[in-house]
TORZAMI-102650 format. One record per atom (N, C-alpha, C): residue in one letter; chain; atom name; x, z, y. Coordinates in steps of 0.1 Angstrom, whole numbers. Example, Ala and Ser with C-alpha at 12.3 -4.5 7.8 and 13.67 -1.06 7.14 Angstrom:
% TORZAMI-102650
DODO   kevo   tordo   kedo       X       Z       Y
DODO      A       A      N     132      78     -57
DODO      A       A     CA     123      78     -45
DODO      A       A      C     132      78     -33
DODO      S       A      N     128      71     -22
DODO      S       A     CA     137      71     -11
DODO      S       A      C     129      79       0
This chain:
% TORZAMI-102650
DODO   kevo   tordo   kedo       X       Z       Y
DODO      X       A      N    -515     328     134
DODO      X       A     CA    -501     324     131
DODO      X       A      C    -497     329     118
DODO      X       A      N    -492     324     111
DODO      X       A     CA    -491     323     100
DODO      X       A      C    -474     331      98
DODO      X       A      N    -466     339      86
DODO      X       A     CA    -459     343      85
DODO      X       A      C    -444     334      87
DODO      X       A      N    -446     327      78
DODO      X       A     CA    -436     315      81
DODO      X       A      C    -429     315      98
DODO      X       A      N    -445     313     101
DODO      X       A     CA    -440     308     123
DODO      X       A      C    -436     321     126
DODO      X       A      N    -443     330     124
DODO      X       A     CA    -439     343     131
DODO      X       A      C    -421     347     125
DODO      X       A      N    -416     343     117
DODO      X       A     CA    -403     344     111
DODO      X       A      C    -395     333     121
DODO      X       A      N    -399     320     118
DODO      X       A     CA    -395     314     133
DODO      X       A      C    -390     319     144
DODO      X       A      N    -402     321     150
DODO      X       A     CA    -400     326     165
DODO      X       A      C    -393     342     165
DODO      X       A      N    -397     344     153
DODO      X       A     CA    -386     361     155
DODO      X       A      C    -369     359     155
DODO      X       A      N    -364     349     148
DODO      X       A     CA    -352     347     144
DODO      X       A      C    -345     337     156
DODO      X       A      N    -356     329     161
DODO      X       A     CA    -349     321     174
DODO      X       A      C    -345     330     185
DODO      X       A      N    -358     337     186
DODO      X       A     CA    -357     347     198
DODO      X       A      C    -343     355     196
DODO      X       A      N    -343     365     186
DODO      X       A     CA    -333     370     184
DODO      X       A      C    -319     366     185
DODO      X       A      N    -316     354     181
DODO      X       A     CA    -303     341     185
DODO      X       A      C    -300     345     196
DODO      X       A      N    -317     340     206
DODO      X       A     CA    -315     336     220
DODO      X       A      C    -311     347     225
DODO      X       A      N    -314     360     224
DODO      X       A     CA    -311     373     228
DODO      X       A      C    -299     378     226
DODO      X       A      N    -294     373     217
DODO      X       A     CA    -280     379     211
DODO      X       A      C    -270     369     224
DODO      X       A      N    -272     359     221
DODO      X       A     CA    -264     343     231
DODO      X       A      C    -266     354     247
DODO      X       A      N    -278     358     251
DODO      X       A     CA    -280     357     268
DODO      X       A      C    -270     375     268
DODO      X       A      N    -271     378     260
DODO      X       A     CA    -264     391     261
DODO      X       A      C    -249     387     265
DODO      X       A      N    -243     380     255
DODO      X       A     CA    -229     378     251
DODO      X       A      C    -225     369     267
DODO      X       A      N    -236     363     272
DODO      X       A     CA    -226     355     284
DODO      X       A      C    -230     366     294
DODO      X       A      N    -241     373     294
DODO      X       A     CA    -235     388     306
DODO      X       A      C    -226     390     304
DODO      X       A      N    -219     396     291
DODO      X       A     CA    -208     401     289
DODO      X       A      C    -198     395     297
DODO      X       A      N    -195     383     293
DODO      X       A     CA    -187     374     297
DODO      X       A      C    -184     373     316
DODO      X       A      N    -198     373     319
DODO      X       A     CA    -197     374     333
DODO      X       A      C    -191     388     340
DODO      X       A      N    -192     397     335
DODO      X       A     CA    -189     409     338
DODO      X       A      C    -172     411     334
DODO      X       A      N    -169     407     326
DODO      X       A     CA    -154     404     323
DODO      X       A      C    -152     398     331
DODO      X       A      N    -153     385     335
DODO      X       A     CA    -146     377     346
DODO      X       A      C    -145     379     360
DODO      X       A      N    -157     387     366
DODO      X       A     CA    -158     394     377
DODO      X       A      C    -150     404     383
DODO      X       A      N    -146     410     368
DODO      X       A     CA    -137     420     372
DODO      X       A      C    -121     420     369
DODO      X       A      N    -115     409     364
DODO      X       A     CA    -106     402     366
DODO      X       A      C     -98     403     378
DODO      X       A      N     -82     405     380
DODO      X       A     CA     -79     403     394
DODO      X       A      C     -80     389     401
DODO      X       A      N     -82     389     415
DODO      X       A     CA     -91     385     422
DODO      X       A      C     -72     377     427
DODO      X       A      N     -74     362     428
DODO      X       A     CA     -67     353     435
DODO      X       A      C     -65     359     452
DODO      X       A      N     -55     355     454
DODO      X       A     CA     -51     356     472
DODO      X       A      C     -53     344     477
DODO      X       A      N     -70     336     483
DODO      X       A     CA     -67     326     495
DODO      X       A      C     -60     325     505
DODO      X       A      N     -50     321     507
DODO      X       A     CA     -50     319     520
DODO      X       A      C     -57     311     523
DODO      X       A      N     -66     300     522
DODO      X       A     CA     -77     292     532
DODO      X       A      C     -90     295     531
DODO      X       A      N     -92     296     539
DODO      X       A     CA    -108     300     544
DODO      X       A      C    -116     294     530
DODO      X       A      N    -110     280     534
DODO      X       A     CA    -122     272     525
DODO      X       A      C    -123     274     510
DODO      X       A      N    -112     278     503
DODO      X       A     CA    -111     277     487
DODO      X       A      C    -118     294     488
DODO      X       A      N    -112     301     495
DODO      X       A     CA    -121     316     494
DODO      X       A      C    -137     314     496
DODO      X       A      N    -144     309     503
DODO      X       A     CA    -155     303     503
DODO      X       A      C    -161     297     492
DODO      X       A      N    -154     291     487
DODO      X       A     CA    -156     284     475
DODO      X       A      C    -161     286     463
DODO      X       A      N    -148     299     461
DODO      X       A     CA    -148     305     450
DODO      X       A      C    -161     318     450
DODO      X       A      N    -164     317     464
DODO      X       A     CA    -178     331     471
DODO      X       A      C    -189     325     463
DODO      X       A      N    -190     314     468
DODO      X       A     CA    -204     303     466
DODO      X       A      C    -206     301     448
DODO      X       A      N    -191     300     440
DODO      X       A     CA    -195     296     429
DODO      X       A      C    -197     314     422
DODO      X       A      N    -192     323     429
DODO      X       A     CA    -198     332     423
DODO      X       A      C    -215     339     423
DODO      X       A      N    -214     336     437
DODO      X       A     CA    -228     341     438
DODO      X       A      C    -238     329     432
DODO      X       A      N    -235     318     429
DODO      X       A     CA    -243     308     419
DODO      X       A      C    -242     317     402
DODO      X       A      N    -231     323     405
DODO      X       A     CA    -233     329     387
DODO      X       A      C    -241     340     390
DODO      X       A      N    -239     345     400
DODO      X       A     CA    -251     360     395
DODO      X       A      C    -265     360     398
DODO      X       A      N    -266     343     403
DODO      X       A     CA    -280     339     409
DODO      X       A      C    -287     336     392
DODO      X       A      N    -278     331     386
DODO      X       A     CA    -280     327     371
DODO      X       A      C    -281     339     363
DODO      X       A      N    -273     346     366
DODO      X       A     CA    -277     355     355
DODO      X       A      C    -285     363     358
DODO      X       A      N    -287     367     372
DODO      X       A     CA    -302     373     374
DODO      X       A      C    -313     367     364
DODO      X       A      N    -317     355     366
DODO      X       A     CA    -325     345     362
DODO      X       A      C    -327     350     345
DODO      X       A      N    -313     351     337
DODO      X       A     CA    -311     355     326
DODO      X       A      C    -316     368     320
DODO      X       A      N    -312     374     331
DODO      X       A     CA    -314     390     329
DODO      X       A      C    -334     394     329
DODO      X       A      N    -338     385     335
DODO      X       A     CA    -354     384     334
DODO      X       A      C    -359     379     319
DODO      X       A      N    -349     368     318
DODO      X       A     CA    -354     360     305
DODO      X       A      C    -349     376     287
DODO      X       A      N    -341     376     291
DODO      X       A     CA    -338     389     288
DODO      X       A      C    -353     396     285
DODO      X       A      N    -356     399     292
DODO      X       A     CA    -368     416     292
DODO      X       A      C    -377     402     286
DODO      X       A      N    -380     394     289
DODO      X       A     CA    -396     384     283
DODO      X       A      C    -390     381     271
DODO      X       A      N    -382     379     264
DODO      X       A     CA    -375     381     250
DODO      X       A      C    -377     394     243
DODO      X       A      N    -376     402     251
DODO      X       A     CA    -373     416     241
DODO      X       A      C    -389     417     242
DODO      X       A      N    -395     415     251
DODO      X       A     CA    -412     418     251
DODO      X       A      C    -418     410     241
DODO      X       A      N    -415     397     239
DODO      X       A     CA    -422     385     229
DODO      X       A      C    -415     391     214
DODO      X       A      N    -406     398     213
DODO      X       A     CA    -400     401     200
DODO      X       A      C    -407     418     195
DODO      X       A      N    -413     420     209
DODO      X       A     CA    -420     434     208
DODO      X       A      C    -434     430     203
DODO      X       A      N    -439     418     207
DODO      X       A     CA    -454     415     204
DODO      X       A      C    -457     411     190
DODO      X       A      N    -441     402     187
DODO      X       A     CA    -441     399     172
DODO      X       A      C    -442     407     161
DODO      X       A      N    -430     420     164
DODO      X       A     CA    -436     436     157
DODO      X       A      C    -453     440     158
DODO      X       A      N    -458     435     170
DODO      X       A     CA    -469     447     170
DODO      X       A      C    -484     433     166
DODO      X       A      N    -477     426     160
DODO      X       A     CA    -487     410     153
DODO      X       A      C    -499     403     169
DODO      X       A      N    -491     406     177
DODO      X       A     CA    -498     403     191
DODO      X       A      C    -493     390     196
DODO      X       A      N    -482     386     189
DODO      X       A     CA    -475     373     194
DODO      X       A      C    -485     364     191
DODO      X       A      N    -488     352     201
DODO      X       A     CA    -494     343     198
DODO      X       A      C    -506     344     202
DODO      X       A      N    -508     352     208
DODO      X       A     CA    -521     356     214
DODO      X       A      C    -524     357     228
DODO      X       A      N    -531     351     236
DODO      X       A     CA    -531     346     251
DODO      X       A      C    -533     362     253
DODO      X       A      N    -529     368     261
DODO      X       A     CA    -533     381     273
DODO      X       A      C    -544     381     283
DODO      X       A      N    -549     368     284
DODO      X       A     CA    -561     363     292
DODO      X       A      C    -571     362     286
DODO      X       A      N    -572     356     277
DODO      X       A     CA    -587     353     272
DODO      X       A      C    -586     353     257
DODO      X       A      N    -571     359     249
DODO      X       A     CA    -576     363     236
DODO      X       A      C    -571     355     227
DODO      X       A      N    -572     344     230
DODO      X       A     CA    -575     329     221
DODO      X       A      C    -558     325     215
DODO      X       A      N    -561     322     201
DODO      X       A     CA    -546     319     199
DODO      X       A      C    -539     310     206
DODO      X       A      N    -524     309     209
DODO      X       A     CA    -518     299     217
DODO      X       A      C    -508     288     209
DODO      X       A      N    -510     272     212
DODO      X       A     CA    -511     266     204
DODO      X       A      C    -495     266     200
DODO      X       A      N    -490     266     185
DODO      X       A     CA    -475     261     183
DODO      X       A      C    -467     253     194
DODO      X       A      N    -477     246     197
DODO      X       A     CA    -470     234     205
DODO      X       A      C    -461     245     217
DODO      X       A      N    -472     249     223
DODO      X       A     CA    -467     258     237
DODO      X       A      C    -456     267     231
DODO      X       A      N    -456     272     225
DODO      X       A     CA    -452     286     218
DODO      X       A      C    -432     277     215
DODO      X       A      N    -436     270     211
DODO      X       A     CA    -424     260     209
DODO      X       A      C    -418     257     223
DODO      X       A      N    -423     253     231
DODO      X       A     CA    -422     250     247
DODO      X       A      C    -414     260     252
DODO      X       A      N    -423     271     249
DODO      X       A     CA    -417     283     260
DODO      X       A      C    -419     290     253
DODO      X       A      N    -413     299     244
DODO      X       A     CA    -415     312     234
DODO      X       A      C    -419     323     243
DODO      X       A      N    -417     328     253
DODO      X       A     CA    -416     339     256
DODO      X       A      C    -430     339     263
DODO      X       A      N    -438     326     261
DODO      X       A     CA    -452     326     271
DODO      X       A      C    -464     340     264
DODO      X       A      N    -471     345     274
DODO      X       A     CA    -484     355     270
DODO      X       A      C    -497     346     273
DODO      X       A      N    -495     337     277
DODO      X       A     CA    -509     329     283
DODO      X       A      C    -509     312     273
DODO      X       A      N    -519     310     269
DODO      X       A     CA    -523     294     268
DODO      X       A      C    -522     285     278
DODO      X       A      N    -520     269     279
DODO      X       A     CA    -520     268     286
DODO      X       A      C    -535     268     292
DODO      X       A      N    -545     267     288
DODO      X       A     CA    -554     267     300
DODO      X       A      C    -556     276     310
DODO      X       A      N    -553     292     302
DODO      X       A     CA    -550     302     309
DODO      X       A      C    -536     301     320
DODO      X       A      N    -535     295     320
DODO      X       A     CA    -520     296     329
DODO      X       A      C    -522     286     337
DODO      X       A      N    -527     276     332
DODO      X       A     CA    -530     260     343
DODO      X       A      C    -542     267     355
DODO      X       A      N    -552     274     346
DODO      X       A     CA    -563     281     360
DODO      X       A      C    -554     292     365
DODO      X       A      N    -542     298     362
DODO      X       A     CA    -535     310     368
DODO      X       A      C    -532     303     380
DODO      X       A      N    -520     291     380
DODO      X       A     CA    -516     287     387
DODO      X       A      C    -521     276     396
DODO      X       A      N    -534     273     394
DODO      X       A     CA    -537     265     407
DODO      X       A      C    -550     281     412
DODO      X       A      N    -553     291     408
DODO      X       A     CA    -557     301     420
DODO      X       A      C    -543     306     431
DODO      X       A      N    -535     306     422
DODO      X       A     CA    -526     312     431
DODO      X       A      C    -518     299     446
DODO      X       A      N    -521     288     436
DODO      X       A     CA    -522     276     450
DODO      X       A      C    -531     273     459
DODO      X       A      N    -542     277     456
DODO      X       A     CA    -556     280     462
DODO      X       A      C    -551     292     472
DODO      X       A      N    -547     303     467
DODO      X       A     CA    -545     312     478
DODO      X       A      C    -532     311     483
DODO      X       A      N    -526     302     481
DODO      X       A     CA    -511     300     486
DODO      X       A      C    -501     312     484
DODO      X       A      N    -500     314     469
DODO      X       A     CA    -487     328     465
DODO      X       A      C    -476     321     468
């Protein structure tokens, strides 16, 4: 990978890191916000469901988090771009796809039909 891409993917990542940080933030502000009085079952229910939909998300986020700060860690240590399986560089295309990937796809296409094989 060439300096150019590795500047790329270092400067996207970092965006994307800065963005997933700032809407935790946000979520943690609004959580602790005072809290409306339902009287009906149902709008309190409501408001349960769309919360726990946000912290289902930002879990989700909070993962994407650590595989950002790890892909930004590999970029420092010139490891980015490099499958974890078998070595082999991984193609822009993918890298573009999914930045935060450690595997090629061939490596990850044979990861994931063993793990259907063994039913994970």
């Amino acid at each position: 990978m060439n300096k150019k891409d590795k500047e790329f993917f270092k400067k996207y990542l970092s965006e994307r890191l800065k963005e997933l940080i700032n809407q935790a933030g946000n979520t943690v502000s609004g959580m602790t916000e005072t809290k409306e009085n339902f009287p009906d079952p149902a709008d309190r229910a409501a408001l349960e469901a769309d919360r726990n939909f946000m912290l289902r998300i930002r879990d989700r986020e909070a993962k994407l988090i650590k595989k950002i700060k790890a892909a930004l860690d590999r970029i420092e240590k010139n490891t980015y771009g490099i499958c974890e399986s078998c070595g082999e560089d991984i193609t822009l295309k993918r890298l573009k796809a999914r930045p935060v990937t450690t595997q090629c796809i061939d490596c990850k296409s044979k990861e994931e039909a063993l793990e259907k094989a063994l039913g994970l």
